[in-house]
matplotlib code that plots the C-alpha trace (Angstrom):
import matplotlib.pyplot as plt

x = [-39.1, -42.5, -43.0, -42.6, -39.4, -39.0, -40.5, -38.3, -35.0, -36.1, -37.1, -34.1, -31.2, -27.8, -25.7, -23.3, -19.4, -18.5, -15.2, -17.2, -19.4, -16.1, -14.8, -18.5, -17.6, -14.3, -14.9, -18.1, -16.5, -19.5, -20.7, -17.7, -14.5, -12.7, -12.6, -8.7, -8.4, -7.0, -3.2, -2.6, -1.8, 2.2, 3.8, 3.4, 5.8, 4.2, 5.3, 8.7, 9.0, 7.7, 9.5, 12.6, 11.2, 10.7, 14.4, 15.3, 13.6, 16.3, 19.0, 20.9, 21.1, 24.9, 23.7, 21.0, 21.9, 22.3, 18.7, 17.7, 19.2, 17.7, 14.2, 14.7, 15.8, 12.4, 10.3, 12.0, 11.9, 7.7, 7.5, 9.2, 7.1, 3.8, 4.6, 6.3, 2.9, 0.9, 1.5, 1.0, 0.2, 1.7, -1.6, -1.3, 2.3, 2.1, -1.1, 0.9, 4.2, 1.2, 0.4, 4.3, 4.1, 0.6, 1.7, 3.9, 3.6, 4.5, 7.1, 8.0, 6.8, 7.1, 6.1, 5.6, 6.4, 5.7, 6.3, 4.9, 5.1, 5.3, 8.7, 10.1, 6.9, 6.9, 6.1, 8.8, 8.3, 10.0, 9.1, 10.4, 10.1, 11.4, 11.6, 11.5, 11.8, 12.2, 11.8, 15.6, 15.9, 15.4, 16.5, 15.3, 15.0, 14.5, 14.1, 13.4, 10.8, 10.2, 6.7, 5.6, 3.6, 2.0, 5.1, 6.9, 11.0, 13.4, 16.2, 18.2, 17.7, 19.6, 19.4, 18.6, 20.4, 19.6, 17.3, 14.9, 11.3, 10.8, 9.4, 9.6, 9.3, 10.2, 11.5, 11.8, 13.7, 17.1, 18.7, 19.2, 16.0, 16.9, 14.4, 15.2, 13.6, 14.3, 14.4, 14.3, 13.3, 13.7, 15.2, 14.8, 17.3, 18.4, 15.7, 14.3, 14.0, 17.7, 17.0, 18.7, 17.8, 19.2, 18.6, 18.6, 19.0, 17.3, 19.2, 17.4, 20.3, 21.9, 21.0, 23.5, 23.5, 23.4, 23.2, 22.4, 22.2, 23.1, 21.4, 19.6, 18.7, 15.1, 15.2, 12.1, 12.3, 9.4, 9.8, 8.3, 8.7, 11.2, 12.8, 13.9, 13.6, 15.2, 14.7, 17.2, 18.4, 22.3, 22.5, 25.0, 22.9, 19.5, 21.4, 22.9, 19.1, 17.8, 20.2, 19.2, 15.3, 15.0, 14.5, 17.4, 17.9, 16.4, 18.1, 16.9, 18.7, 16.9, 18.8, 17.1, 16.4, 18.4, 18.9, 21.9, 20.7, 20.2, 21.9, 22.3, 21.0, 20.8, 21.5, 20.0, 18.7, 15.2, 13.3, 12.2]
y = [-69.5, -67.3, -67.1, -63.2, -63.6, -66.4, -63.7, -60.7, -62.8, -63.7, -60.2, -58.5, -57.1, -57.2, -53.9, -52.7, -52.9, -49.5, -49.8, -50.6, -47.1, -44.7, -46.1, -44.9, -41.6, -41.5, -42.2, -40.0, -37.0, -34.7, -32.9, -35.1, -34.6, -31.4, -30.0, -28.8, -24.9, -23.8, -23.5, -19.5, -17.7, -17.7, -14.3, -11.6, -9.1, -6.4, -8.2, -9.2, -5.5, -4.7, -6.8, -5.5, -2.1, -2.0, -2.5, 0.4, 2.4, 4.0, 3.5, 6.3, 6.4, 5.3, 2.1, 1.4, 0.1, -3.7, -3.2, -0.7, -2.5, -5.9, -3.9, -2.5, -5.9, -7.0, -4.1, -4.4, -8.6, -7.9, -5.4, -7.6, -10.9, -8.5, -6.8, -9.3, -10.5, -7.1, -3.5, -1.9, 2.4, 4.4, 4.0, 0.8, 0.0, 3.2, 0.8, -1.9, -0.3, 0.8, -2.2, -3.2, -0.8, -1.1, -2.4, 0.0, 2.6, 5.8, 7.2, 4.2, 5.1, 4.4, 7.2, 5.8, 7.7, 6.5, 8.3, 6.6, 8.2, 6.6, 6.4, 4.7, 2.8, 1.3, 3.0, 4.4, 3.6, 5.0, 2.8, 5.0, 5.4, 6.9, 5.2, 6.9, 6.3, 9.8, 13.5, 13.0, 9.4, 8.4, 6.8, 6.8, 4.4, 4.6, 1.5, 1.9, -0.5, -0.8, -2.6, -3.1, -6.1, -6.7, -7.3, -5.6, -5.6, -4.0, -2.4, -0.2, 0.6, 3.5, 5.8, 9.4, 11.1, 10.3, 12.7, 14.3, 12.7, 12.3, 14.2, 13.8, 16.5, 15.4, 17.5, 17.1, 14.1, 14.7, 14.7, 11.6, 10.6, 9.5, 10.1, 12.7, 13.6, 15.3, 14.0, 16.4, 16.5, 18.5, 17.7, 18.8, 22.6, 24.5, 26.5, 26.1, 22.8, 22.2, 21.4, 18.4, 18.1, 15.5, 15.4, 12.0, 10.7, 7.2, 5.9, 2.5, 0.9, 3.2, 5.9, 9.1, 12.5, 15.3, 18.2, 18.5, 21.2, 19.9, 21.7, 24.6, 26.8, 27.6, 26.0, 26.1, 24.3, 24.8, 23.4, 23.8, 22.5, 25.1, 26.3, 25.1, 27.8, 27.7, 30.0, 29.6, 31.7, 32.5, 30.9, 33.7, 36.2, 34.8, 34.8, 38.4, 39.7, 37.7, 39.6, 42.8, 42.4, 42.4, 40.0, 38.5, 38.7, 35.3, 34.7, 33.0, 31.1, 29.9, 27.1, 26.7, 23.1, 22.1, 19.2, 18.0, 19.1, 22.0, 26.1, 28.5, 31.7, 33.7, 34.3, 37.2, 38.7, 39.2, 40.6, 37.9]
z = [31.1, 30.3, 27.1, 27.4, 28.1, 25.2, 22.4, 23.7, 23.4, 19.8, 18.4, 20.5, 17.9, 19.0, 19.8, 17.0, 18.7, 19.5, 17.8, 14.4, 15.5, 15.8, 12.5, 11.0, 12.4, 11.4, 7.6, 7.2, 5.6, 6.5, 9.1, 11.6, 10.0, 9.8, 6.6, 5.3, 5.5, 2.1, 1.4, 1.6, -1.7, -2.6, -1.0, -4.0, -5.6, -3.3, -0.2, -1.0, -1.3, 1.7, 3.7, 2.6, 2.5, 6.3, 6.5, 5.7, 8.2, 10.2, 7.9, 6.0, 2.4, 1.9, 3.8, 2.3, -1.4, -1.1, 0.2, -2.7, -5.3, -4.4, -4.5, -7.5, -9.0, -7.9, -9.2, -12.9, -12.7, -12.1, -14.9, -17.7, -16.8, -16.3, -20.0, -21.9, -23.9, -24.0, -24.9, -22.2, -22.1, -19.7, -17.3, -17.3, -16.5, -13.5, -12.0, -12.2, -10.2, -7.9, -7.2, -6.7, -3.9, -2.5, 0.8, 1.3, 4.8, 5.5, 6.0, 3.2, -0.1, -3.8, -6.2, -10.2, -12.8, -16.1, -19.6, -23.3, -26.7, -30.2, -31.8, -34.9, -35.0, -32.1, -28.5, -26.1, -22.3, -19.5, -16.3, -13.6, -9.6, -6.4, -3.3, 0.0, 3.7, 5.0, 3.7, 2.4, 1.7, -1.5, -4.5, -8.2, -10.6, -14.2, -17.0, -21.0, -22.6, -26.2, -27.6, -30.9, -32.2, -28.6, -27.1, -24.8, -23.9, -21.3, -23.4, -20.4, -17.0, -15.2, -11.8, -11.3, -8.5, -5.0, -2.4, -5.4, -6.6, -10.1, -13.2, -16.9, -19.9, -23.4, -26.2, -30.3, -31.7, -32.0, -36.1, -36.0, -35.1, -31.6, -28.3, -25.9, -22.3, -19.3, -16.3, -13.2, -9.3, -6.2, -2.8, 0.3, 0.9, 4.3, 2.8, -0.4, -2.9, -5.2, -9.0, -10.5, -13.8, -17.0, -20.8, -22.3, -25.8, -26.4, -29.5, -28.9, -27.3, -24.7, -22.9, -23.2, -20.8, -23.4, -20.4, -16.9, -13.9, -10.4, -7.2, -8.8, -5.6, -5.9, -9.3, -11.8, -15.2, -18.1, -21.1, -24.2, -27.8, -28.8, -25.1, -21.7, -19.3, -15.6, -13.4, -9.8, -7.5, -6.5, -2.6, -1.6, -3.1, -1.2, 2.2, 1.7, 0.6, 4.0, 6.0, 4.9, 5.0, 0.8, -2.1, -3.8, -7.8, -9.5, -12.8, -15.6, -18.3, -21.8, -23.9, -27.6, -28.2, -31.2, -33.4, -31.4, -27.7, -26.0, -26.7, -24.3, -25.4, -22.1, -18.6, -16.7, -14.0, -13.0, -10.4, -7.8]

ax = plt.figure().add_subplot(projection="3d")
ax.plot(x, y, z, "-o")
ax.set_aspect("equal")
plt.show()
């Protein structure tokens, strides 16, 4: 054999097996292997709600409360974890029923309302929303919070009536010391907005109806520390005036705020 050949079969280096050269590739963890996408984030209050939300579109409100009540049940489970260990204002706990219904689409929307004032030394917090699919559709909630020492606790949750948004307006403890607020909203009318309005008394247990107004035609309520004023038209009256080209009478009735609720000092007429 030449001795060429002789010195290239000495310095020659055997192949590596390719099964030993896939298992290289195989093991390197860089740059070959696939790295593991990232688990997605648990599903969040917000969309819990919203998948039950878009249930309701097309449904009509006597239907719909199995659905309604489950949301609501979710809504008021997120508020007493997310307030438990804090004392939360009243811009605060509205951002946070915000957030509740972020993903929310129209025509589905949730409107908070939230009302805070000190009492008894401690703070008094009304959690409240409404929750609408259509012009008409829509239910209210409404849940009392006490916090003191930077804790915070669900004491009563109730429900306005159906079809109206929400407002608050609160008024002078009562004699006995307890909370009292009014809680009103308008729905939709043949022609003009109806009035439904409720005064509460918070004795830190219970909440008790001390007076209410159902369906005030054209109603408009102002209160202030001494007075609630409401101002409504008569419906009969408003389609007589309509058929005869001229305004109708509005009326107006004042109630005194008194230690024990509300007085009725007068009804009258007005011009409109």
């Amino acid at each position: 054999m030449p001795a060429w050949m002789v010195e290239m079969a000495r310095t020659r280096r055997p192949l590596l097996p390719a099964a030993l050269i896939l298992a290289a590739l195989i093991s390197c963890p860089v740059g070959f292997a696939k790295r593991k996408k990232a688990a997605p984030p648990p599903p969040d209050v917000s969309d819990h709600v919203l998948q039950l939300g878009q249930k309701l579109y097309g449904m009509a409100l006597d239907d719909a409360q199995p659905i309604t009540d489950e949301i609501q049940k979710l809504v008021l489970g997120d508020l007493d974890a997310w307030s438990a260990n804090r004392a939360p204002t009243d811009v605060e706990t509205r951002r946070e029923l915000e957030r509740v219904f972020s993903k929310l689409h129209y025509p589905l929307v949730g409107d908070p309302v939230v009302l805070a004032a000190p009492w008894k030394g401690r703070t008094f917090l009304c959690a409240g929303y409404s929750l609408g699919w259509t012009d008409t559709n829509k239910v209210n909630a409404l849940a009392i919070f006490e916090s003191t020492g930077g804790k915070t606790h669900r004491v009563t949750a109730t429900s306005f009536v159906p079809h109206t948004d929400l407002h608050y307006a609160t008024l002078s403890p009562a004699a006995s010391g307890d909370f009292r607020f009014i809680v009103y909203g308008n729905r939709l009318g043949k022609s003009q907005l109806r009035l439904t309005a409720v005064l509460f008394d918070y004795d830190g247990h219970a909440l008790k109806k001390l007076w209410q107004v159902d369906d005030a035609y054209d109603g408009r309520l102002t209160v202030t520390p001494t007075t609630v004023t409401l101002r409504y038209l008569k419906e009969s009256e408003y389609v007589e005036a309509q058929t005869y080209n001229r305004h109708p009478a509005r009326h107006e009735a004042i109630y005194n705020v008194t230690p024990d609720g509300l007085t009725l000092t007068t009804d009258h007429e007005m011009p409109f």
